[in-house]
Structure formats: structure tokens, C-alpha cells
Residue, then its C-alpha position, 0 to 999 in steps of 0.5 A: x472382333x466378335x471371336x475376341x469376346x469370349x477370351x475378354x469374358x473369360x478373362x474377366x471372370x478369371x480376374x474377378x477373384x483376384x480383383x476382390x480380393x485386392x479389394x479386400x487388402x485394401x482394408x489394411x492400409x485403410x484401417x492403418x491410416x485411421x489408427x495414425x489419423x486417431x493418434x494425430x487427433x489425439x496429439x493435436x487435442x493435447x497441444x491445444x489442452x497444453x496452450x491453453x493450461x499455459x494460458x491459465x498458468x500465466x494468467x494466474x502467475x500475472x494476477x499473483x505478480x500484480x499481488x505481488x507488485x501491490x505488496x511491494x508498493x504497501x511497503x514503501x509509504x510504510x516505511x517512509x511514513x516511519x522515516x518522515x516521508x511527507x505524505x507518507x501516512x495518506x500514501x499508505x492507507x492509498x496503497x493499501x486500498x490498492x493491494x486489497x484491490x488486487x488480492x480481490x483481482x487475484x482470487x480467481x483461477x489458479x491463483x485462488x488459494x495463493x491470493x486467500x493465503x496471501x491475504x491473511x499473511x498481509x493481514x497479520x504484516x499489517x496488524x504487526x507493523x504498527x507496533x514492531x517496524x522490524x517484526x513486521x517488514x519480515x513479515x513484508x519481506x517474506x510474503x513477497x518472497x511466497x508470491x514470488x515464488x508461486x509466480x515463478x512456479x506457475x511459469x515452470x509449470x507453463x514451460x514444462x508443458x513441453x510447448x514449442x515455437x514461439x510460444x515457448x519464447x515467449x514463456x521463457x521472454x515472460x519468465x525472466x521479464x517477470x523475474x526482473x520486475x519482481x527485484x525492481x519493486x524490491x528495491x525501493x523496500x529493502x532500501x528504507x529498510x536499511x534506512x529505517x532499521x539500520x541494520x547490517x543484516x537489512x544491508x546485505x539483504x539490500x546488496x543481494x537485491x540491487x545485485x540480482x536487480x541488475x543482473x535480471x535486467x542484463x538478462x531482459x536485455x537479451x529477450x528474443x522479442x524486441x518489443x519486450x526489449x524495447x519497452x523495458x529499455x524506455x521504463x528504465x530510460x525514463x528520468x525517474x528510473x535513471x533518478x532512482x538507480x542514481x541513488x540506489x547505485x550509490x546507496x550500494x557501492x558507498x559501502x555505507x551502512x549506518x550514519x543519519x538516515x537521508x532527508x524526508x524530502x529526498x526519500x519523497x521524490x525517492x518514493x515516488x520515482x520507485x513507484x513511477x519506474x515500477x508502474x512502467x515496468x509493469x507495463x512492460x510484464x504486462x505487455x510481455x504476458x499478453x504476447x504469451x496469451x496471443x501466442x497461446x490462443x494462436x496455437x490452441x486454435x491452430x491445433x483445434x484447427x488441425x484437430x477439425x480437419x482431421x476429425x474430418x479425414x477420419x470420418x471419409x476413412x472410416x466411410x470408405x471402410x464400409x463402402x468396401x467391406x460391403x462390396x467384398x463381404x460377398x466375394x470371399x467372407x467365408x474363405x477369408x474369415x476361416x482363415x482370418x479366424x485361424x490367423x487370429x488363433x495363431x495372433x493369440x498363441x494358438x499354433x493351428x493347422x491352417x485349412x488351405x480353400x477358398x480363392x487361389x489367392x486365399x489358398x496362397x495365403x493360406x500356405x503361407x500362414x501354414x509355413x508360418x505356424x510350422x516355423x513358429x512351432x520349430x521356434x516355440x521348441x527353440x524357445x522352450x529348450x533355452x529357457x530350460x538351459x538345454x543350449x546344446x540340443x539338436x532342436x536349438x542347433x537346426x535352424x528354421x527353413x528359409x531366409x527367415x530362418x536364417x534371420x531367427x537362427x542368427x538371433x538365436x546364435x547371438x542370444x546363446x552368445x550373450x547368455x554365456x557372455x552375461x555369466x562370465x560378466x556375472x561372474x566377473x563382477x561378483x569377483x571385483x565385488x568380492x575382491x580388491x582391485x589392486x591386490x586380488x585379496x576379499x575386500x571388506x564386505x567379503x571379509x565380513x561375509x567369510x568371517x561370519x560363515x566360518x564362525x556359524x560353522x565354528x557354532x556348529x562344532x564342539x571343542x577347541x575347534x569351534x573357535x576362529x581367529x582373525x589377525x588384524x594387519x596394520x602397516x607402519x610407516x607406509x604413508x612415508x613411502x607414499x609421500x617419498x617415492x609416490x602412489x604407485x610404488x605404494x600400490x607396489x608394496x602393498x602388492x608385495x606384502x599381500x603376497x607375501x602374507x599370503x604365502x606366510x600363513x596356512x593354505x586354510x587361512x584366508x589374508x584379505x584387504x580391509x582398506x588402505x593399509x589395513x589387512x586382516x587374517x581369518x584362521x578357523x580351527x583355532x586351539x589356542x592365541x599362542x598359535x596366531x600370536x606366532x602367526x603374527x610374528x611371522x607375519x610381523x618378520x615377512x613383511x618387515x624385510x626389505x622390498x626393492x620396488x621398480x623404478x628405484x635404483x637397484x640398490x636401494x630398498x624400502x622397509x615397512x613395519x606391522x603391527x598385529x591385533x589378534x582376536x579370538x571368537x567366543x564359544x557361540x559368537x555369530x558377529x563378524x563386526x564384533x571380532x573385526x573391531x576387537x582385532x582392531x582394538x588390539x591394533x590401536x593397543x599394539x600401535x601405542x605400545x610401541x609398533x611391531x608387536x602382537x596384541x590379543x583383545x583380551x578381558x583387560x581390553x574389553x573392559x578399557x574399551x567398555x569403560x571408555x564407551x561409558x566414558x564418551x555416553x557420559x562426556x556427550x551428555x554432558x556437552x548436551x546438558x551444559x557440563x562441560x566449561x571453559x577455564x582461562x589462563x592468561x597470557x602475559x605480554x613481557x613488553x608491557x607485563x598486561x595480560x593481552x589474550x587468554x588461553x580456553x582450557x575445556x573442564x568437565x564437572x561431571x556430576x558425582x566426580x567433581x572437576x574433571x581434568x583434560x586428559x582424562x577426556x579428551x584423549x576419548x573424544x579424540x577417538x570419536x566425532x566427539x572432539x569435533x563437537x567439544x572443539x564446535x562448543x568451545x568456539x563459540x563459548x569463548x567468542x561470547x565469553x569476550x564479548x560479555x567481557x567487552x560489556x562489563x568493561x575494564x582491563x578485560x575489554x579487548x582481550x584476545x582468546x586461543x582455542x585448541x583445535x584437534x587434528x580430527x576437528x581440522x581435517x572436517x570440511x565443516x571447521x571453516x563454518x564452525x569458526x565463522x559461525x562463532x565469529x558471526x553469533x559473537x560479532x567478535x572480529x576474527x583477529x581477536x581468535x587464535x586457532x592452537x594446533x600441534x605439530x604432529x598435526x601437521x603431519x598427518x593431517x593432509x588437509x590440515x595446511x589448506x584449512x590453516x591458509x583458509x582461516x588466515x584468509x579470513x582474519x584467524x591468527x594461527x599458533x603451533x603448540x607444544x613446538x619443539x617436540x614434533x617434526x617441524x624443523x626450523x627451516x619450515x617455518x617459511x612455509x607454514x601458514x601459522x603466526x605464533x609458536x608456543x615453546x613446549x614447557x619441557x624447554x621452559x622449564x628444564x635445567x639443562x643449559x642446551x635446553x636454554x640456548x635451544x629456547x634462545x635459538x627458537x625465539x631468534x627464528x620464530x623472530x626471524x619469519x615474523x612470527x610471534x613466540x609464546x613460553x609455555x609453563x612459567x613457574x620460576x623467576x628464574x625462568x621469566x629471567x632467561x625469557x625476557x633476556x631472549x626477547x620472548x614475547x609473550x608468557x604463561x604459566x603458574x608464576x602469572x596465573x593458573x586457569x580458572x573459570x571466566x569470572x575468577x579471571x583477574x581483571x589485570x594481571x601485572x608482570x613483576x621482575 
């Protein structure tokens, strides 16, 4: 026994090192746990600040839905007063003393300076109200709509804490209980508005509030707190709740809005069941409210709870730290702060050698901080050689010792794989940048991009050779293969013609894809515009000939034509938009002219061009400063011989030019958004143009009016609303308002069917004008969504006798689809003859009467035969 102390003490004193040094490594995890315990105090202090920001947030939203209430309760005796509602005087003074009560209730807390705003806003309502019923129950009406809204945004607020639980259930129960109770006092209010002012805009306000009404009562219905549920279900249950939705329910769906208001003594009862029923709904926001409350003081004090308890555990932690920093200061504080002073240096950046004293257990750290700094050092040379792009020397390929090093190796491997990988990606997207997808040309950005180099490398040059040139490229006939065969042998051709362009012109030209079927050629070192007029000829010839596209039979070809607009850069000029739009300009000439041919932009084009841009600054302030009028011409009835519609006819009278006529304007509106708001303002100068014709009276009472509509106007999303929105100021039915569109319309227009379907709907009858000399067969009449044709002058008015039968066969089919026929350009007894035996069934034209301003318009023009 006594011979196996000296081994027990020596092994005591051998472990002793190793002892306090495992004493020392205890720290570590100790100081961890009390950076984790920091952070869970913090987090549960802000779970405790958050439930109780949302209890400010729905205290203040409940006394603002109690202003809220309280104004939607002023309303009702104000507006029975106003319909005879007995009492409805002494109720108003009361419910005003109750709405002060509880603005003075809301003034506090968050919903302070929402009550002070509320209450000068309820001041004006009512100083207003007295003497404009109307003026003032807007004013009402759209204080109500502010509280609402900062009650539903302080709710927001309190759901946008992030809370959890119950409580966030609760909030969200609040939120649409709250909801429903605001669009049940607005009920009553906007009822006796529509009453009391009998106007359609207070009915539909009415319909929007019933309906919302009863959808956010559907919604209460589903709340997840069954209390909530069930309190709502007996406020609406009651017999005054069940009165009250008996006549409102049928206020709404009779569709009735105007007729004698209904007894005083039922709008009375009426009155007091609102108040009845929105006095028990409140209760039930206010039981909803207090669930909230609950629900957020018991998780606030939960988290202070928690809180506590871990200030607590952070306090032993920090305790037990001390405790054992004192026991081991003394063992091993010199070894181990020489090493925790080099770590720290390493921890700052600093590779240092690392002294390796001390404890074997701190020698061996020691070693190993050692091998760590020579492996970062291997690293650090790693790191500096791929950030100065030497990727391929010896220093990155040698990979750091041990298993580590196979890690940070492996790492290293796949940083140089994905640096090469981001290049090739970089300089794949810059290509699809850069480039069209489907035909691999420069798209537009890059065609603007290497025009503008190549014309500063033309400025820095002298000569002829300072010039650039650039053909612009338009495709005819391509949308006809597109409808014909479909989009993708479109894409086929159009790969087809950019390779057969680009093997056309010189290996310096560049051909590049503007868009759809728009190419463009840029050719520097231009001498002269025959070189790229015979360029373009070239071009015209290449793209011309026949393409045989896949999946056609073997047999059969397409064709396509080109129209080309070249122009030429100017000695110093540095605008690549510039020289695009000359060449696009010379296009639109090239196009007019006839297709297939080369047009330069030249000074005759540059000045038609300046001339038409004076044009359209002249024509847009004069729509602005009222220049602009409408001219009617009627339109005769050949049944009865009275003028049954007008045709609006757009006249400028433009200061210092006197009347101008149409097509010296229109065809430069045309070009531009202008027409859409020529077409927006002879909408609704026509609509109200019937309307003072319907006040004056007499035989131009009822007429009906056609309004010309350009396809540009029509292919807009925004037509629908233009035409509703003159129907709507006018207050003129739609029946009485003819849309007029041309044939070709038709046809290059693709939304133009589904907006002509679109105004049918609606009530807009819709005419073809000028048909005969479009596209539009007989047989497609079936088919269009139109309810009148206007036979072109041309047949009207032409000697031939085929023309004659050709008029007699188009009112026979116009007739045979149901469709109305209007003869265009009567000037002749004769021709009114050949009409009338035709059975057409209405006329226009000199022989009647020419356009002329809404006041010249006779009051009946009668047809003599």
C-alpha cells in the first residue's frame, strides 16, 4: 500500500499541467454559452417591445374605429333630418355630442394626431352640411374613408411585427372583424344618401358598400376565434339587424334608383335598427380588440418572463468565468498569453512565428498554431497569385499539406473553374447582348453602337472617306407568310434573308437585325450614293428570289420583296439615331412609292420631313388651345327622307391659314400618337355636341353621330376607355355613337376585331368606311363584328354600269347579314334614283347637305324625290 504512493503522487503532479490546462479550455465553451444567452435576451426583449408596440398599435386603431363609428352615426340623423325622419333634428345635436366625445377619446397615444385632423375635417362636414346636403355628406363621406384607413394601417402595422401564435390570430381575427364593422355603419349612411340625393353616383356608392358589406361578413364568419364568431352571429341575428338587411338587401337588388323617397316613419325605425345593429357590432370589435390585448400582454409578459430567467443564467455564467479564470491565471497565464498574444496577431492578420514553451499541452498547441500560420502563408501566396491572374503558376498548383490542404486545394480548383467559367458566361451574354437571337446579326443597341464608332472614325478622317452610309432594310409582304404558313417558317425566312444579305454585300459592310422585319446595312468609306444605290438593288434582287422552306411541299416557294432607304452621314455628323431615322425615312418614302425600290434621304426628304415635324408642333397646340372643330354632315334616312344621324368631320382653323381641311393634317397624325388624341377629343366633342342638341330640342333631338377612329387609335388598349369615358361625361347612350373604321384596318391591325367585339358589347354600333376598296370580301361579312357599310363614293358616283350592279350587289349582302348600308358621295338626282330602287337605306353626300359647323346644321333636312 504504502509503495504505491510515490507512483500516485507523481502521477498526480504529472497530471496537474493537463488538468488546469482543460480547466483553461473550459472558457471557451463557457464564454459561448454567454454570447448565445446575449443573444436570446435580446430576442426575447424584442418579442416583448413588439407585443406590446401591437398592443399601442391596436389600442390606437380601436379609439380611431370608435371616431370612426361615431362619424358614421352623425351622418345618419343628418340625413334623416334632411328626409323628415321624426326626431331626426334632436338626434343629430345627440349624436354630435357623441362624436365629440369620442374624438376627445381618441386623442391620445398614436391616434393623436389622426383625432386632431379628424376633428377639424368633422368641423368643416359640418359648418358645410347646412347649406350644401350634397357638398357636405362628401366631406362625411371621405373623412370616414381617412379613419378607416388609418385604422386598418395601424392593424398593418401591429401584423407587420412578424408576431406569432395566438396573437397573430388574433390580429388578423381584429383586422377583418374591424373591417366588416366599418362597412356596417356605412350602410345606413350612403343608403339615405341615395335617398336624400337621388343620384346614380350615390347608388352605385351604395352597391359597392352593401356588397363589400356582405362579403367582410362571409369573411367574419371564418375567424378562428369561435367567441368572435359567435358574438357577430348574434348582433346580426338580432331582429333590428335582420329588419335592417331586409330593406337594404332589397334597396340593392330592386335596381331601383330614383322614384319618391320612402316614408319618414319607416326611414325612422330604419335609423334606429342601423344604430341598434351597428351598437352590437361594436361590441363585437371590441370584444375582438380585447382578445388582442389579452393575447398580447400574455406574450409580453411571457418574453419578460423568459427575459428574467435568462438575465439570471447569464449572471452564474458570467460568475462561473471568473471562478475559473482566477484558479487558472496561475498555472499557465505566461505560456498561454504568449500564445494567445501570437493567436490574436495571427486572428488580425499578422502571420507570425509562433514560440512553441510552455506546458506540453501548450507546446502542442503551439505546433499546431505554427502549422496553421505556414499554411495560411502557402494560402495567403495562393490568394495573391489569383487575384493578380497568374492562374497557371507553380504556387497555386501545389496544394497545402494535409487533409486541409486537400479541402483548400479542392476550393482553389473550383475558384479557377468558375473564374474561367464567369468569362465564358461574360462573354456569352455580352454576344446575346449585342447580337439577335434568331438570326446571330447585331441587334439595335449594337447597330446604334457601331454606327456611332464608325461615323467618329469617319470624323477623323478627310475626304470622301470620311462619309458612312447605312441601308435600311424593310421586308414586303412578310406578314402575309406569317399568317400563311405560321411563325416559325417566318423565323425560317428571316434566317434565310439575313444570310443572304450578308453574303450580298462587302466583307467590311456589317448587315445587322433592327427588329421584326427590319434590317439595316452600315457600309463605311462611302464615295458616292450610286455605290449603295446599287448596293441596295443588289440586296432588293437576293432577297427577292424564291425561298423554299422546310416542311412546305417540295414544290412550292415563298417570295418576299424589300424596300431600301439609304442615307449618307454628313461631313462631322456623330448621331447614329440621326442616320437610322433619315434611312428610315427614306424607307416609309421607298414604301409609298410603290415597294421594291431604293430611296436616298436627301434635302427634298429632309425638308418634307421638317415641314411635317412644323406640321404636328402646329396641329398639337392647336388640339391644346382649342383649334381644332367638329363639322357635321348628315346622314338621310331614304325610308322617311329625315336626317336620322350626323357624320363628325375634324377641321382645323388654324390662325393665319384659315379652315384647314383633313387631309392636309390627318395623314401627319397619323404618323404619330397624335391622331389617338385628335380620335380621344372628337369623341368627346361629339357626345356633348348631341347632348346640347338634345337641350335645345326640336328635330335634332335624338340624332345619332359617327366618329371616325384610325387604325393606330384602335389598336391602343386605351380606346375602350376613351369611348366609355365620353360616353360617361356625356351621359349619352352608347347606341346613339358609331365607331367608323376602314377596311385596310382590318387587316393590319390585329387587335383591331377584338376591340370592335369590345365596343359591341358595350352598346357602340360599329360601320366599315369606304368599303368596296379594301380587302374584305363578301363572304366575310358573316364574320366581322360591324353593323353598317358605307359604300365608297367611287361606286356612287362612278357612270359605269358594273359599278351600279356592283353597288346593288353589296347592299343585297350588306341586307342578307343584317347589316345596315350607307351610300356615300350623293351629288345627283340620278344617283339617289339607282339608291332608292336598290333599297339602300340611308345616304350622304352634297345633294342633301355639305359639312358644316354644329350650329349651321339644319334642324330637319328632307329628302325630295
Amino acid at each position: 500500500m504504502t509503495a504505491s504512493h510515490p507512483a500516485r503522487a507523481r502521477t498526480t503532479r504529472k497530471s496537474r499541467p493537463l488538468q488546469s490546462t482543460l480547466l483553461g479550455l473550459v472558457l471557451v465553451p463557457v464564454l459561448g454559452l454567454s454570447a448565445v444567452a446575449a443573444v436570446s435576451v435580446d430576442d426575447r426583449l424584442g418579442h416583448a417591445r413588439d407585443a406590446e408596440t401591437a398592443l399601442a398599435e391596436v389600442q390606437a386603431a380601436v379609439a380611431l374605429d370608435g371616431l370612426r363609428s361615431a362619424v358614421a352615426q352623425e351622418v345618419v340623423p343628418v340625413l334623416g333630418a334632411n328626409l323628415g325622419v321624426v326626431g331626426g333634428q334632436a338626434a343629430a345635436v345627440d349624436s354630435t355630442v357623441a362624436t365629440d366625445t369620442a374624438v376627445t377619446t381618441a386623442a391620445s397615444g398614436l391616434a393623436a394626431d389622426t383625432a386632431r385632423e379628424a376633428a377639424l375635417a368633422l368641423h368643416a362636414a359640418r359648418e358645410t352640411i347646412r347649406t350644401d346636403l350634397d357638398a357636405g355628406y362628401s366631406r362625411y363621406d371621405d373623412l370616414l374613408a381617412d379613419l378607416a384607413g388609418e385604422v386598418n394601417g395601424h392593424l398593418r402595422t401591429a401584423r407587420a411585427l412578424g408576431l406569432d401564435g395566438e396573437l397573430a390570430t388574433a390580429l388578423a381575427d381584429l383586422q377583418r372583424t374591424s373591417r366588416a364593422t366599418g362597412l356596417a355603419s356605412l350602410e345606413i349612411s350612403s343608403y339615405l344618401a341615395t335617398v336624400a340625393r337621388a343620384q346614380t353616383v350615390d347608388r352605385a356608392q351604395f352597391l359597392k358598400v352593401w356588397g363589400a358589406y356582405r362579403q367582410a361578413a362571409a369573411d367574419v364568419s371564418t375567424l378562428s376565434e369561435p367567441a368572435v364568431v359567435a358574438a357577430w352571429r348574434a348582433a346580426t341575428g338580432t331582429q333590428a339587424a335582420r329588419q335592417l338587411a331586409e330593406v337594404l338587401d332589397s334597396a340593392a337588388l330592386d335596381g331601383t334608383s330614383g322614384g319618391a323617397p320612402p316614408d319618414p316613419a319607416d326611414l325612422t325605425a330604419l335609423a334606429l335598427d342601423a344604430a341598434q345593429r351597428d351598437e352590437d357590432l361594436r361590441e363585437v370589435l371590441t370584444g375582438a380588440a380585447a382578445n388582442v390585448v389579452d393575447q398580447a400582454q400574455r406574450q409580453s409578459d411571457e418574453a419578460r418572463g423568459q427575459l428574467q430567467r435568462l438575465l439570471v443564467l447569464c449572471g452564474l455564467v458570467v460568475a462561473a468565468t471568473l471562478t475559473g479564470t482566477l484558479v487558472v491565471r496561475r498555472v499557465i497565464a505566461g505560456p498561454l498569453g504568449r500564445l494567445a498574444g501570437q493567436a490574436r496577431a495571427v486572428a488580425a492578420g499578422e502571420l507570425v512565428d509562433v514560440s512553441e514553451n510552455g506546458p506540453t499541452e501548450v507546446r502542442v498547441v503551439a505546433q499546431g498554431l505554427s502549422a496553421a500560420v505556414d499554411s495560411l502563408r502557402q494560402v495567403r501566396a495562393q490568394a495573391r497569385a489569383i487575384a493578380a491572374g497568374d492562374l497557371d503558376s507553380e504556387v497555386v498548383r501545389t496544394p497545402v499539406p494535409g487533409p486541409l490542404g486537400e479541402v483548400v486545394h479542392a476550393s482553389v480548383t473550383q475558384v479557377l473553374a468558375a473564374f474561367h467559367e464567369r468569362e465564358r458566361l461574360q462573354a456569352d451574354l455580352a454576344h446575346q447582348a449585342a447580337h439577335d437571337a434568331l438570326t446571330e446579326l447585331p441587334n439595335r443597341a449594337q447597330t446604334l453602337e457601331l454606327a456611332g464608332r464608325a461615323l467618329h472614325r469617319a470624323a477623323r478622317q478627310h475626304g470622301n472617306g470620311g462619309r458612312v452610309g447605312l441601308l435600311f432594310v424593310d421586308l414586303d409582304h412578310f406578314k402575309a407568310v406569317n399568317d400563311s404558313f405560321g411563325h416559325a417558317a417566318g423565323d425560317e425566312l428571316l434566317r434565310t434573308v439575313a444570310t443572304r444579305m450578308h453574303d450580298t454585300v462587302r466583307g467590311g459592310d456589317v448587315v445587322c437585325r433592327l427588329g421584326g422585319d427590319e434590317f439595316v446595312v452600315l457600309v463605311e468609306g462611302v464615295e458616292d450614293e450610286k455605290g449603295l444605290v446599287d448596293l441596295g438593288q443588289r440586296l432588293i434582287a437576293a432577297v427577292s428570289a424564291p425561298v423554299a422552306l422546310a416542311g412546305l411541299p417540295q414544290a412550292q416557294h415563298v417570295r418576299v420583296g424589300a424596300s431600301i432607304g439609304v442615307a449618307v452621314s454628313a461631313p462631322g455628323a456623330l448621331d447614329a439615331e440621326r442616320l437610322v431615322q433619315d434611312a428610315d425615312a427614306a424607307v416609309y418614302r421607298a414604301k409609298n412609292a410603290g415597294r421594291g425600290i431604293v430611296e436616298v434621304f436627301d434635302d427634298e426628304l429632309r425638308a418634307e420631313l421638317s415641314a411635317r415635324s412644323e406640321l404636328e408642333t402646329a396641329l398639337r397646340h392647336g388640339l391644346e388651345t382649342g383649334e381644332l372643330v367638329l363639322y357635321y354632315q348628315p346622314v338621310l334616312d331614304l325610308e322617311t327622307g329625315r336626317t336620322r344621324s350626323v357624320e363628325a368631320l375634324v377641321r382645323w382653323q388654324r390662325p393665319g391659314h384659315g379652315l384647314v381641311p383633313p387631309d392636309a393634317f390627318i395623314p401627319v397624325a397619323e404618323a404619330s400618337s397624335l391622331i389617338c388624341d385628335l380620335g380621344r377629343w372628337a369623341l368627346a366633342e361629339a357626345t356633348a355636341q348631341l347632348v346640347r342638341w338634345d337641350r335645345e330640342g326640336g328635330e335634332r333631338t335624338g340624332l345619332g353621330v359617327a366618329v371616325n377612329i384610325s387604325g393606330r387609335h384602335l389598336a391602343q388598349a386605351h380606346l375602350l376607355d376613351d369611348v366609355t369615358d365620353a360616353l360617361t361625361a356625356s351621359g349619352v347612350v352608347p347606341s346613339r355613337l358609331t365607331i367608323e373604321i376602314t377596311e385596310t384596318v382590318l387587316v393590319d391591325e390585329p387587335l383591331a376585331l377584338e376591340h370592335l367585339r369590345s365596343l359591341r358589347e358595350i352598346g357602340v354600333r360599329v360601320a366599315i368606311d369606304d368599303f368596296g376598296t379594301g380587302y374584305t370580301s363578301i363572304g366575310q361579312l358573316s364574320r366581322l363584328p360591324v353593323d353598317v357599310l358605307k359604300i365608297d363614293r367611287s361606286f356612287v358616283s362612278s357612270p359605269d354600269a358594273g359599278h351600279a350592279d356592283l353597288v346593288r350587289l353589296l347592299i343585297s349582302a350588306a341586307h342578307s347579314f343584317s347589316l345596315g348600308v350607307v351610300a356615300e358621295g350623293v351629288e345627283e338626282d340620278t344617283q339617289l334614283s339607282a339608291l332608292l330602287a336598290a333599297s339602300c337605306d340611308a345616304a350622304q353626300g352634297y345633294l342633301f347637305a355639305r359639312p358644316v359647323p354644329a350650329a349651321d346644321l339644319p334642324a330637319a333636312s328632307i329628302l325630295v324625290t
